[in-house]
C-alpha positions in Angstrom: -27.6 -85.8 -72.7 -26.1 -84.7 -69.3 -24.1 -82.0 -70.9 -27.3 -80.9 -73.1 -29.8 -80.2 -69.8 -26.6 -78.7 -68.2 -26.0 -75.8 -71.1 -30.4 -75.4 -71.6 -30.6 -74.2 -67.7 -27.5 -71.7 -67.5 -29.1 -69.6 -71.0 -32.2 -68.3 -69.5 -30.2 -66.9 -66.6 -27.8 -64.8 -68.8 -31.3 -63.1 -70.6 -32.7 -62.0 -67.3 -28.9 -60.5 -66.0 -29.0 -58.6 -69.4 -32.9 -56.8 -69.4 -32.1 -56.1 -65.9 -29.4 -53.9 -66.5 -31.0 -52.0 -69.5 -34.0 -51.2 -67.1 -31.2 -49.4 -64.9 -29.6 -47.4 -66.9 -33.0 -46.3 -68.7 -34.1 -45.4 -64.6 -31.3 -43.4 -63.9 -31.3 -41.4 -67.3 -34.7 -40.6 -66.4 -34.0 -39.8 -62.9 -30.9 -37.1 -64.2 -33.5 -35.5 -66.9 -35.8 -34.8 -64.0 -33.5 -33.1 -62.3 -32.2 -31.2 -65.0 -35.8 -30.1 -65.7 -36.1 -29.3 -61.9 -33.3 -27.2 -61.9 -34.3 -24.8 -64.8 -38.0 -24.7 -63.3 -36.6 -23.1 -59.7 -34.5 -20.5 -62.4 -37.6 -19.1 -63.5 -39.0 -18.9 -60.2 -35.8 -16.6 -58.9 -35.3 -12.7 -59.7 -34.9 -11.3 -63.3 -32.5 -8.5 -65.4 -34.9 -5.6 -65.5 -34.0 -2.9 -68.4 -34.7 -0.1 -66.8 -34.0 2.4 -70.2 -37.5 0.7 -71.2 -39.9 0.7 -67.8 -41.0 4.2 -68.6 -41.6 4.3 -72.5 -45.0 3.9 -71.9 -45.8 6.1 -68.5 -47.6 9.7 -69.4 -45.6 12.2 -67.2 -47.7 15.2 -66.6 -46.5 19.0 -68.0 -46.4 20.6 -64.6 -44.3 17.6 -63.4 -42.0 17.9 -66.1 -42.2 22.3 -65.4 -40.7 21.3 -62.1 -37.7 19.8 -63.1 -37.2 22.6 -65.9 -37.8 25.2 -63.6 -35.0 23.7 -61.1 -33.0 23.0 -64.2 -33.0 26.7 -64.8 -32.5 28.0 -61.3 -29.2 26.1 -60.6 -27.6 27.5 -64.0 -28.7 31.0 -62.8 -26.9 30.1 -59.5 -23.9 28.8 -61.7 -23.9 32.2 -63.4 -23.7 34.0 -60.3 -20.7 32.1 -59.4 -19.1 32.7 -62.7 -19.0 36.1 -61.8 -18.5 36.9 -58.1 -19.1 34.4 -54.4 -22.8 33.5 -53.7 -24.7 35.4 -50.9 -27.6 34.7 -49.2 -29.7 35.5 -51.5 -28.2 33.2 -54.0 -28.3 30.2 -51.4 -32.2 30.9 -50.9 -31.9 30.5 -55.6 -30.5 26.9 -54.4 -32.6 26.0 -51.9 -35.0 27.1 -54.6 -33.3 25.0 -56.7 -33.5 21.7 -54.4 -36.9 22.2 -53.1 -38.3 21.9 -57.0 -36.3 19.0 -57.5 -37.8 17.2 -54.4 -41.5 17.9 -55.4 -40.6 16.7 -59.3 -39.1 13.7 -57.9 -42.2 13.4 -55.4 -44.5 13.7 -58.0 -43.0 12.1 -60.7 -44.8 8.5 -61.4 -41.6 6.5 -62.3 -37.6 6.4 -61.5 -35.8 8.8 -62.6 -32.3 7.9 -61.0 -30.7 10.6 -62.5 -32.6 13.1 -61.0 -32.4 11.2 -58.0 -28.4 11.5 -58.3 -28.8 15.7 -59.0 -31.2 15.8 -56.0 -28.0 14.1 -53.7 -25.6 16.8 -55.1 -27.7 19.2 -54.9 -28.3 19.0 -51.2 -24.9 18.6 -50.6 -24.4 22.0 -52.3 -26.9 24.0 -50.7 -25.8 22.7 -47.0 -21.9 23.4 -47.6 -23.0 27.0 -48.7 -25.8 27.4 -45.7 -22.9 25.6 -42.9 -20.0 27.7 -44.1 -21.2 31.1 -42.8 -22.2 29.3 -39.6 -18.9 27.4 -39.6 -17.0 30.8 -40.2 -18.8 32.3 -37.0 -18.0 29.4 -34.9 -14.4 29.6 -35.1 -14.2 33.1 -34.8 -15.9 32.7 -31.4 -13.3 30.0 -30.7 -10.4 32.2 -31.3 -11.8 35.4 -29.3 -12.7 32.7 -26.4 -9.0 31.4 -26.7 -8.0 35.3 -26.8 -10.0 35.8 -23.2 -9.0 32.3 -21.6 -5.1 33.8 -22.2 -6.0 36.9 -19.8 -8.0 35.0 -17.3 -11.7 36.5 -18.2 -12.6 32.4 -17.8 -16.3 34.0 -17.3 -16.7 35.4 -20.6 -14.3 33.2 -22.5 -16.4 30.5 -21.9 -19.4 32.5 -22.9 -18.0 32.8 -26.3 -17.0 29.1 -26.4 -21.0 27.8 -25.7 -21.9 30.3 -29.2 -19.3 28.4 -31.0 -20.3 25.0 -29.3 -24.4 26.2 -30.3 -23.2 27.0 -33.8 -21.5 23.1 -35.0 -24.0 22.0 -33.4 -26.6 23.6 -35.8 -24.3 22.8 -38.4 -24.5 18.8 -37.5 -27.8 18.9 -37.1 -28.8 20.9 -40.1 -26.7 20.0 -42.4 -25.7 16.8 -41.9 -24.4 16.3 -45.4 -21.7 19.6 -45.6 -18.0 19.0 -45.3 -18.6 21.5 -42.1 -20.5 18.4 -40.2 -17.5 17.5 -37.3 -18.6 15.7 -34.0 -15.7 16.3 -32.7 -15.4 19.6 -32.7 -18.7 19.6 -30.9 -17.3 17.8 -28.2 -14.1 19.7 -28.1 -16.0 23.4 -27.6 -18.1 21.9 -25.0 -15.5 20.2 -22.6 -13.7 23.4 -23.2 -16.4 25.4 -21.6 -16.9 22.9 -19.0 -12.8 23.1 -18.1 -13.5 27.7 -18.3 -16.5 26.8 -15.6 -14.4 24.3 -13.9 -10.8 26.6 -13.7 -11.9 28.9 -11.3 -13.1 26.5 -9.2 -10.1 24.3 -8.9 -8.1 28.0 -8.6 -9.9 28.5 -5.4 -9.2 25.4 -4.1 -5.6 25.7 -4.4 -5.3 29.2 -2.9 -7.3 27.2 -0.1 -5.3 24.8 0.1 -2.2 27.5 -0.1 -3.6 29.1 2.8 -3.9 26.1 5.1 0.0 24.9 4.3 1.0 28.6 5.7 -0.8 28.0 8.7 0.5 24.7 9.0 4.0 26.0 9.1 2.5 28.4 12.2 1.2 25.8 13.6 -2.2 27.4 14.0 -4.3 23.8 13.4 -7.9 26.0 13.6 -7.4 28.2 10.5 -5.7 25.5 8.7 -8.6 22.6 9.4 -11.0 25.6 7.9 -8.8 26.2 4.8 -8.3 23.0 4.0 -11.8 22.0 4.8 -12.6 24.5 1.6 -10.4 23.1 -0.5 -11.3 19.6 0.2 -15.4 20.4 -0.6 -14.4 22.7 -4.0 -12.4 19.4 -5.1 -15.3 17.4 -4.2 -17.8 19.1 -5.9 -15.4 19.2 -9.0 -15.0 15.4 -9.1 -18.7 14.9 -8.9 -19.9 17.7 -11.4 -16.9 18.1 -13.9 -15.6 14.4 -14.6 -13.9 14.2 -17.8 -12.0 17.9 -17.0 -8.4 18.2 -16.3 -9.7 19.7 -12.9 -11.2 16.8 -11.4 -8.8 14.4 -9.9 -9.7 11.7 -7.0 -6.1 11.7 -6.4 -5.9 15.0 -5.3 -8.6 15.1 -2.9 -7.3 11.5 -0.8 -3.7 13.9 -0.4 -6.1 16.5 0.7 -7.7 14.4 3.0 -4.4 12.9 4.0 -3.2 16.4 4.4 -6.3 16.9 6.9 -5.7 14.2 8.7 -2.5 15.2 9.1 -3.5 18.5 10.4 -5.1 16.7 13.0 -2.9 14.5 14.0 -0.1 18.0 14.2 -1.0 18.7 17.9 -0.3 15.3 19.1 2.9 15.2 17.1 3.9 18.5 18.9 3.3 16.7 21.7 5.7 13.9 20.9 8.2 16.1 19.9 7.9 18.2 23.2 8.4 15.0 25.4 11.0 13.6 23.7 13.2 17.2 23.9 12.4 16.9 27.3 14.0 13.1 27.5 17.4 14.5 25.2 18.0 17.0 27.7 17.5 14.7 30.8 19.7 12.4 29.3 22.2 15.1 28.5 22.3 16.0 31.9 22.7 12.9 32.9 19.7 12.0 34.5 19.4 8.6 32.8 16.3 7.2 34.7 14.1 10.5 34.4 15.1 10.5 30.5 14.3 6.7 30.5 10.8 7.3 31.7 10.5 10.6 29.3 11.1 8.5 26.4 8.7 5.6 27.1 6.2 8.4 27.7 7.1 9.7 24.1 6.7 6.1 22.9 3.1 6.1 24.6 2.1 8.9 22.6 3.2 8.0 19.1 1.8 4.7 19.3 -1.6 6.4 20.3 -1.1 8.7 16.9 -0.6 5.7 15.0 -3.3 3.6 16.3 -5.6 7.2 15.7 -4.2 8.5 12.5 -3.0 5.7 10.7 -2.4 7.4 7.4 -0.9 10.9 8.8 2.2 11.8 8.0 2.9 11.8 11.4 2.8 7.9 11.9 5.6 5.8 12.6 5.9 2.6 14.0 10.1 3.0 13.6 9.6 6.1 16.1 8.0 3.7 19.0 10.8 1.6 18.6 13.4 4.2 18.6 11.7 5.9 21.9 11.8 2.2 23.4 15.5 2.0 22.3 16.4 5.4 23.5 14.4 4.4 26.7 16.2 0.9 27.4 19.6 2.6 26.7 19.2 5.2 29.4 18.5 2.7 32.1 20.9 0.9 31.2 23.5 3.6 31.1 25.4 2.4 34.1 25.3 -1.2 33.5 27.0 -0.1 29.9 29.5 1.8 31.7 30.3 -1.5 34.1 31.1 -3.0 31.2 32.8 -0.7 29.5 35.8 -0.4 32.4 35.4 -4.4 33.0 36.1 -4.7 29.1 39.3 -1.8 29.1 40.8 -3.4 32.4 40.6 -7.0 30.5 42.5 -5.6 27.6 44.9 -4.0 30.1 45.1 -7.5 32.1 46.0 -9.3 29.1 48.9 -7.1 27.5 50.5 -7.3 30.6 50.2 -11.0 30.5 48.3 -11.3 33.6 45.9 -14.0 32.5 44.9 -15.6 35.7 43.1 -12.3 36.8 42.1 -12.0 33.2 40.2 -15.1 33.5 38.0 -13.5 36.7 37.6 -10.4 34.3 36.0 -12.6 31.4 33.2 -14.0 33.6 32.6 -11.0 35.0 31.7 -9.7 31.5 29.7 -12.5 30.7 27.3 -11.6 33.5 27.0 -8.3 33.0 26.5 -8.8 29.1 23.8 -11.6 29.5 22.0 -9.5 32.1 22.2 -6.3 29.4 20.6 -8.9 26.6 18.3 -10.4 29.1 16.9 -7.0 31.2 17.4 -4.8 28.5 17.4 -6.0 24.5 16.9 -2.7 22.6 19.4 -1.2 24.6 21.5 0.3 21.5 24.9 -0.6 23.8 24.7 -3.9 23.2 27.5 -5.2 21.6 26.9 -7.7 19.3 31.1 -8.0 18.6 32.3 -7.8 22.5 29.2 -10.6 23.1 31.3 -12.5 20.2 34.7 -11.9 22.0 34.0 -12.3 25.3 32.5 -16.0 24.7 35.8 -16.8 22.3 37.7 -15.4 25.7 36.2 -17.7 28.0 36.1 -20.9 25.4 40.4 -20.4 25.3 40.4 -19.1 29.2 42.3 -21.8 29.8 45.0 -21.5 27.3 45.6 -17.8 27.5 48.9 -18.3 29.0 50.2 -20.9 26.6 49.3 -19.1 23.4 50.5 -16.1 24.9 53.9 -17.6 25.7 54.0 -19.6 22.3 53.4 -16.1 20.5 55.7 -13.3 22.6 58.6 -16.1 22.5 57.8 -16.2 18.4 58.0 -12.8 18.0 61.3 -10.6 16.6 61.7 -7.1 16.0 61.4 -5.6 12.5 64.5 -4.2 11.3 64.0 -0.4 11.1 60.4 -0.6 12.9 60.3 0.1 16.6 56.2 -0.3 16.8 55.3 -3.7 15.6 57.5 -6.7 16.3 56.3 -10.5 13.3 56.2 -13.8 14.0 59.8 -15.2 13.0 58.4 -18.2 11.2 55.2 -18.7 8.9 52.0 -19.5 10.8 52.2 -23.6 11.8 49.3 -25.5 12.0 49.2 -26.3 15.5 49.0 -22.4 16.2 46.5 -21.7 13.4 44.5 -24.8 14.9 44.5 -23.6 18.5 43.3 -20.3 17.9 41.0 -20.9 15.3 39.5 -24.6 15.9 39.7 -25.8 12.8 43.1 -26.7 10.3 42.2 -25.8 6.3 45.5 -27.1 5.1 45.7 -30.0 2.8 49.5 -30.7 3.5 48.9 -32.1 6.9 51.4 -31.5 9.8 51.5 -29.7 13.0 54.7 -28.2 12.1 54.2 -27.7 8.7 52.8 -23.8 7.5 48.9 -23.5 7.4 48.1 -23.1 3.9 44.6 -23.5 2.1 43.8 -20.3 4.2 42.0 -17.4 2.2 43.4 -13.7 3.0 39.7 -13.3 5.0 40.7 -16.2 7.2 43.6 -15.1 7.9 42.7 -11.7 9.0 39.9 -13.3 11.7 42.4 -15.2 13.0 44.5 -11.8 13.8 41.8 -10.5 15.6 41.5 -13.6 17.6 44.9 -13.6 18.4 44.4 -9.5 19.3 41.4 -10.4 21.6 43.8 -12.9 23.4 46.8 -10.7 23.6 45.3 -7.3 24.4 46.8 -5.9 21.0 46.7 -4.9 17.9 47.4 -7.8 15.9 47.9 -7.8 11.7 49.0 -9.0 8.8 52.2 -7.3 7.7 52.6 -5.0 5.1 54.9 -5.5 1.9 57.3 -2.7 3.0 57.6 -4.5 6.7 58.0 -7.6 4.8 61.7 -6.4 2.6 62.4 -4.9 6.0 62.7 -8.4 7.4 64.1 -10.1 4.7 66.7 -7.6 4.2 69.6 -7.6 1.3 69.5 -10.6 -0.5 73.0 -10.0 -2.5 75.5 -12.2 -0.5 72.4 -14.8 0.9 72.8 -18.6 -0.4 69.0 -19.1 -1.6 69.1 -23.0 -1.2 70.7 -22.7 2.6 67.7 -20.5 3.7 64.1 -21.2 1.4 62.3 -23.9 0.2 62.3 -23.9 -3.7 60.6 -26.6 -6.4 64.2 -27.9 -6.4 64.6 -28.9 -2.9 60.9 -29.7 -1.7 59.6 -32.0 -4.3 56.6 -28.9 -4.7 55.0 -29.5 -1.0 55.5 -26.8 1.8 57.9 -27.9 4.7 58.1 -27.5 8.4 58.9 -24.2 9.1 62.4 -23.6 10.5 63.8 -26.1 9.2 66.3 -24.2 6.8 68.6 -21.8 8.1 67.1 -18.3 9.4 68.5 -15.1 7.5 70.4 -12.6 9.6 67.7 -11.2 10.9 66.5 -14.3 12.7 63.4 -14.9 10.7 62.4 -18.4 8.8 61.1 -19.0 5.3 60.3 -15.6 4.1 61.0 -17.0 0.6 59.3 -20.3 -0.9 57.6 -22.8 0.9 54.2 -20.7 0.9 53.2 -17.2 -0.1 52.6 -15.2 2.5 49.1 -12.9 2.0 49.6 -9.1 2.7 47.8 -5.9 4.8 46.1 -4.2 2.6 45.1 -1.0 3.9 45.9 0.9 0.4 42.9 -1.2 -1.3 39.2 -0.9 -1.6 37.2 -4.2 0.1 36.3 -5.5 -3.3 40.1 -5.2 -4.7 41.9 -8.4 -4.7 44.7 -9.0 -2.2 48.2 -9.7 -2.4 50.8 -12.2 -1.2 54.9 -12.1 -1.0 57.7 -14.4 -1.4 56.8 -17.3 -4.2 56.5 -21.0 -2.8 57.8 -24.4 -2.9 56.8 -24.3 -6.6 59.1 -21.4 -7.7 62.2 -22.1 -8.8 65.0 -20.2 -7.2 65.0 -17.4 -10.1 61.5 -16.3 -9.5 61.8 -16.4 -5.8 65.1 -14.5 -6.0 62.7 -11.8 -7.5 60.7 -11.5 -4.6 57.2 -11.9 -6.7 54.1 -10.2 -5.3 51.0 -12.0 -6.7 47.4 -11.0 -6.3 44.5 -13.3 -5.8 40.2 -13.1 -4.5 40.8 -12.5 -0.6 38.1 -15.3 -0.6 40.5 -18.2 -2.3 42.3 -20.7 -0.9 45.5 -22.1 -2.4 47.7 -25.2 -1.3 51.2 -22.9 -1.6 49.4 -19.6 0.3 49.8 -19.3 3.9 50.5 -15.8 6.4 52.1 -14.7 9.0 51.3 -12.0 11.6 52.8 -8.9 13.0 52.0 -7.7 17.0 52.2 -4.1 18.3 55.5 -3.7 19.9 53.5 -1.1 22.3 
């Protein structure tokens, strides 16, 4: 009985589920019908195919309508005839125009569409405006060509005469006959900036004989005439600018150098002016008369700095001028200060080849006055010397060891066989000697006795001129020739007894002196280091050489004396130097 109530209330449910659905899918058939229907409704509403071979079947055209287009029909074959036979005249344009005209009114008249007549109106047109345009287009250029014929022989007046007809002529043809393969804008424009640039030509030819004019007094130096001349030339370039634009003749950047050149004009009598003071102050000073040219050139100085406050953009300004008048200025005054230390700088050189370093010493600080005072009282002074400022403050930072290093050097030094005027150091620079000169030690095989290596070849020759400041000579590397001088004839010499090869010094350099010298008394020429080179016969940016092979040679390559190049900036563990000293 349970299961019986159970199955009798699940049955009505399933009915309802089922009508449900049908009602559904009968709504949205509908709803898709309706819009069908919709759809085609909106169709009929839009535009339709019209056949126009049947709108006219039933419109009544009248017989003089119809006359017209006959009559126009039967003109254009007479003009066709004409054509058959010979070129058409002007009479036989007017039978076209004819022609047209009657086609217009038909088509006027006519109380339909007719699109083929509209189509032989179009060409028709066309026709009659090439024929009318071409005579008119023919005249044109033949005006061109004579105004090109006068613009060649300079009549600009009547050449451009003739180019305004041809200009008046397209444009009657553009405006007339629009349609005709004569219509061309751009010639238009072309004939009419070409008349402009004839009106404009003789303008701009006046301007630059003006102009022409004023540079000729200029060179006279007659500043009236050329201010008017150039004052001409500067108003017809104006008025150019202003009523020709667009012409080759109009430039702005003419007229600012014209107005440069005016200012410059100007400005010429104050330049004169500057140029006549500062003669004055080159012959004072080459007379000798150092103060009076010193106060001549600060005048000159004056006066160009007043041109270049005035005339800013003249030709004529120069701020390097006022500082060359101040330079020229503090030199003169200082001109016996300068010679002061010029003899005070000769006598030191003097003092110090004769080894008198004591009164050297006095000598060095009485430089340094006079130079600090020459920085101090006088700056631009061009006789200050920026390398004697550098000397004299090495001088007086070694004053103290002048003596020693002089001593240590002259007892070093040993005459080159077959060389009377330079004596070399009889051993390879040592460390200690590289380090008191120079204040610094490169080399990375430490020892005071040991050869300075890790020195480049630029090193090397500051440290000569260091050493020349301190002897009062020329001081140098030595050359390759001076070099086989020294070292002589190698035939009978025991390598191992003499140089230091790989072999013998486990590849590290070795105190110098410490093998036998040659016969000529000198040390180590071969092995141990290289020894860098002069190198007089070789541009700056050529790479130096060195002599004489290293620790790291073996005894065959040193033997052969090698020469090696290298960067004169590099630094190598087996390159060293030594120096040679004028013997004078």
């Amino acid at each position: 009985m349970a299961i019986f109530k159970q199955s009798s209330f699940f049955l009505p449910n399933r009915s309802t589920g089922a009508v449900k659905r049908v009602i559904i899918v009968l709504l949205i058939v509908i709803l898709c019908v309706g819009v069908l229907a919709g759809v085609w409704f909106l169709t009929k509403l839009g535009p339709q195919s019209v056949d126009y071979r049947t709108i006219n079947q039933n419109i009544e055209v009248p017989e003089e309508v119809l006359a017209l287009k006959a009559r126009s029909l039967e003109l254009e074959a007479q003009f066709e005839e004409v054509l058959a036979i010979r070129d058409a005249n002007l009479a036989d344009i007017k039978l076209l125009k004819e022609a047209l005209d009657l086609q217009v009114e038909y088509l006027d008249k006519y109380p339909g569409v007719d699109s083929d007549a509209v189509k032989r109106r179009i060409n028709l047109r066309k026709r009659y405006q090439d024929l009318a345009a071409s005579s008119l287009l023919e005249s044109s250029h033949q005006l061109e060509q004579e105004a090109q014929e006068l613009a060649k022989v300079e009549n600009y007046e009547l050449a451009r005469t003739k180019y305004g007809e041809a200009y008046e002529q397209q444009k009657k043809i553009n405006e007339d006959f629009p349609l005709s393969r004569a219509y061309n804008i751009g010639r238009a424009t072309r004939l009419q900036r070409q008349a402009r640039y004839l009106t404009a030509q003789p303008l701009f030819e006046r301007s630059q004989e003006a102009e022409v004019e004023a540079d000729a007094f200029i060179e006279k130096h007659d500043w009236t005439k050329a201010e008017e001349r150039l004052q001409v030339a500067i108003a017809i370039q104006d008025d150019l600018n202003r009523e020709y634009r667009g012409t080759n003749q109009a430039s702005m950047s003419r007229l600012e150098q014209l107005r440069g050149k005016l200012v410059g004009i100007r400005s010429g009598q104050t330049y004169l002016e500057v140029e006549r003071v500062a003669d004055l102050a080159d012959a004072s000073r080459a007379a000798g008369e150092n103060l009076e040219a010193a106060s001549l050139y600060l005048e000159a100085s004056r006066l160009q700095r007043l041109l270049n406050e005035e005339y800013t953009d003249t030709l004529y300004a120069s701020s390097e001028r006022v500082a060359e008048f101040q330079r020229k200025a503090q030199t003169s005054e200082s001109f016996e200060l300068g010679l002061e230390i010029e003899r005070n700088h000769n006598h030191l050189k003097e003092l110090l080849a004769a080894r008198r370093t004591y009164e050297a010493a006095e000598v060095i600080a009485a430089l340094r006055r006079s130079i600090k005072q020459m920085e101090e009282a006088y700056p631009r002074s061009s006789l200050n010397d920026e390398e004697l400022q550098v000397k004299v403050r090495y001088l007086n930072l070694v004053q103290n060891d002048l003596g020693f290093i002089q001593d240590r050097v002259y007892d070093a030094l040993l005459p080159i066989p077959e060389e009377e005027e330079w004596k070399m150091l009889r051993t390879e620079v040592p460390q200690a000697l590289y380090s008191l000169i120079m204040g610094t030690n490169p080399s990375r095989n430490e020892g005071g006795l040991n050869p300075v290596d890790s020195v480049s070849w630029t090193d090397a020759k500051t440290f000569c001129e260091r050493l020349s400041w301190i002897l009062g000579k020329p001081v140098r590397l030595p050359t390759e020739n001076e070099f086989r001088q020294a070292l002589g004839r190698l035939k009978y010499v025991v390598l191992e007894d003499h140089f230091w090869s790989v072999s013998a010094s486990g590849g590290i350099s070795q105190p110098v002196s410490k093998k036998q010298a040659l016969a000529s008394g000198y040390f180590d020429l071969l092995g141990n280091v290289s020894e860098w080179l002069e190198s007089m016969d070789r541009y700056e940016d050529e790479d130096a050489r060195h002599i004489g092979g290293h620790a790291q040679d073996r005894l065959e390559a040193i033997f052969t004396v090698p020469v090696r190049e290298a960067p004169r900036g590099e630094r190598n563990r087996m390159t060293g130097f030594r120096f040679v000293v004028s013997a004078n």
